[in-house]
N, C-alpha and C positions, 0 to 999 in steps of 0.2 A: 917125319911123322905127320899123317892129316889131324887137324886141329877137329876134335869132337862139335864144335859149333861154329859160326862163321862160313865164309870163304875167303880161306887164308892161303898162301902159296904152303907155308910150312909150319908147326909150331914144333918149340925145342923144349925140351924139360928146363926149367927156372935153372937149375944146378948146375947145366950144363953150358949156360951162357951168362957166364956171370958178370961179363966186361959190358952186356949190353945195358945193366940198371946199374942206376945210384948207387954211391958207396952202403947207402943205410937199408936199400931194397936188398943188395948183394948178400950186404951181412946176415939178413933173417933169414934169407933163404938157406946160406949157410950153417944158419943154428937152427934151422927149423927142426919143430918137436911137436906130435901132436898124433891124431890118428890118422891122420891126412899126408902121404908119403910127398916127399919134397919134390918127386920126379914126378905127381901128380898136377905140381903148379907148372905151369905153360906157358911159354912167351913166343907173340907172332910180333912179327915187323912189321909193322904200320908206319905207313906216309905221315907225318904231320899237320900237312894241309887239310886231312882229313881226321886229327884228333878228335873234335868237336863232336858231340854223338849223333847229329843231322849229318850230316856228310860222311860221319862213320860208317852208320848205317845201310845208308845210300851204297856206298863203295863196296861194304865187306859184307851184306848181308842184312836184309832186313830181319829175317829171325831176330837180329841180333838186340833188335830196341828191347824187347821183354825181355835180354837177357845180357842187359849190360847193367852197372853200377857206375853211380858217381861217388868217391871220396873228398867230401870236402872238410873244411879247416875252418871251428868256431870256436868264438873267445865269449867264455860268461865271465862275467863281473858280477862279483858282491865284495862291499865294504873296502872299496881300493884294490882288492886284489882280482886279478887275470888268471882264469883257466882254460889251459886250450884242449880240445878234442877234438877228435874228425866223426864225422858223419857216414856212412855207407848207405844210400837211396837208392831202390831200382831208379834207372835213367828217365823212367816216364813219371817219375815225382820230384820235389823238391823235402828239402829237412825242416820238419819244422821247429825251426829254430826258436821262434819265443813261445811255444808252446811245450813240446815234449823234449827239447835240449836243454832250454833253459831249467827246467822243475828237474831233471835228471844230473844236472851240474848243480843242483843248489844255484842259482846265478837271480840275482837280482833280474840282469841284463843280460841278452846273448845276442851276436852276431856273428856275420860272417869274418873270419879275423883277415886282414889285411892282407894282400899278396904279399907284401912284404914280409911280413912275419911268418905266412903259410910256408912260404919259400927258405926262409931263413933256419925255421925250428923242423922244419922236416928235412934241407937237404934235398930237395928236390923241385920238379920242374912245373908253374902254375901250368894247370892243364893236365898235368900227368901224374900228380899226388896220387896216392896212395896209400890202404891201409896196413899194406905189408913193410914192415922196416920204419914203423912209424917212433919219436923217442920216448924211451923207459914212460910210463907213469900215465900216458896220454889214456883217457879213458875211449874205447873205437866202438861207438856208436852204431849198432847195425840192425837194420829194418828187418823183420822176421820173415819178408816176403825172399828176401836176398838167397838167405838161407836154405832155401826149400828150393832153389834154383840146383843142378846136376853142374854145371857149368856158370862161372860167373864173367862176363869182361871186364877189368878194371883196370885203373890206369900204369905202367910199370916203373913210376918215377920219374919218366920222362916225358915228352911229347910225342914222341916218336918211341912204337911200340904198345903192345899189351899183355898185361896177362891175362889169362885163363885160369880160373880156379874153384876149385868146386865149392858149390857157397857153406856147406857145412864147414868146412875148412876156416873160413873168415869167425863163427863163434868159436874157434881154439886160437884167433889172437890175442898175445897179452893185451889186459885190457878191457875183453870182449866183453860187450855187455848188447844182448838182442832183446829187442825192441818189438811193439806191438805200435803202429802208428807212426814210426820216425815219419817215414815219408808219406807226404799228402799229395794227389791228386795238385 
């Protein structure tokens, strides 16, 4: 099948290649429920070397900068205790993190949480996190720009690899909560 954006050799329905994500990407895909058909989510093979969204770009498509996403992994603090959630930015912004993540987590304090722990509590691969198959309870954090997008790139769990997914699809994640400002400039 030709991948709706990009240029991609091939893109496969999510459902139909389940060996190629993480056990915890595989799984949601599996129990996906929503208005958004699961054979609508799409996965291309991507080199590695070219994860990164400059080089992404470059390689597979410049269309693709205004129509990629970053999923990243933050930890707010208030009163001792850790809450983690992910973030969903168009790829030409950053989250802003002590601004509209932090007042949304309640969080005294927010940051970027640790590879170590991004890596650890999601199950998946720094660089290729993602907000599909993220665990129970995580609040997923998503820019209202994303949304409005026909096609979205994000990352498939791995380094190698992407999905495609329609950004309306991304506010029926558990979770979901859209955002007017996450991502800044």
């Amino acid at each position: 099948m030709r991948a709706p954006i990009g240029n991609f050799a091939t893109a496969t329905p999510a459902p139909d290649c389940l060996d190629e994500l993480t056990a915890p990407v595989a799984d949601a895909v599996r129990a996906w429920q929503g208005g958004v058909p699961a054979e609508q989510i799409l996965y291309v093979d991507t080199d590695p070397r070219w994860a990164d969204t400059a080089t992404f770009v470059e390689h597979y498509g410049r269309d693709l900068l205004e129509r990629s996403a970053n999923c990243v992994v933050v930890a707010g603090k208030r009163a001792g205790e850790t809450r983690l959630a992910a973030c969903v930015v168009p790829s030409t912004a950053r989250a802003d993190v002590n601004g509209v993540v932090r007042r949304q987590l309640g969080a005294r304090k927010a940051s970027f949480a640790p590879m170590e722990t991004a890596t650890g509590e999601t199950g998946m691969e720094y660089g290729g996190i993602t907000p599909v198959g993220l665990p129970t309870g995580w609040p997923v954090l998503v820019d209202s720009a994303v949304i409005d997008l026909p096609y979205v790139v994000i990352g498939s769990g791995r380094r190698r690899g992407k999905l495609l997914i329609p950004g309306k699809a991304l506010a029926e994640l558990p979770g979901a909560v859209v955002l007017e400002g996450l991502g800044v400039a």
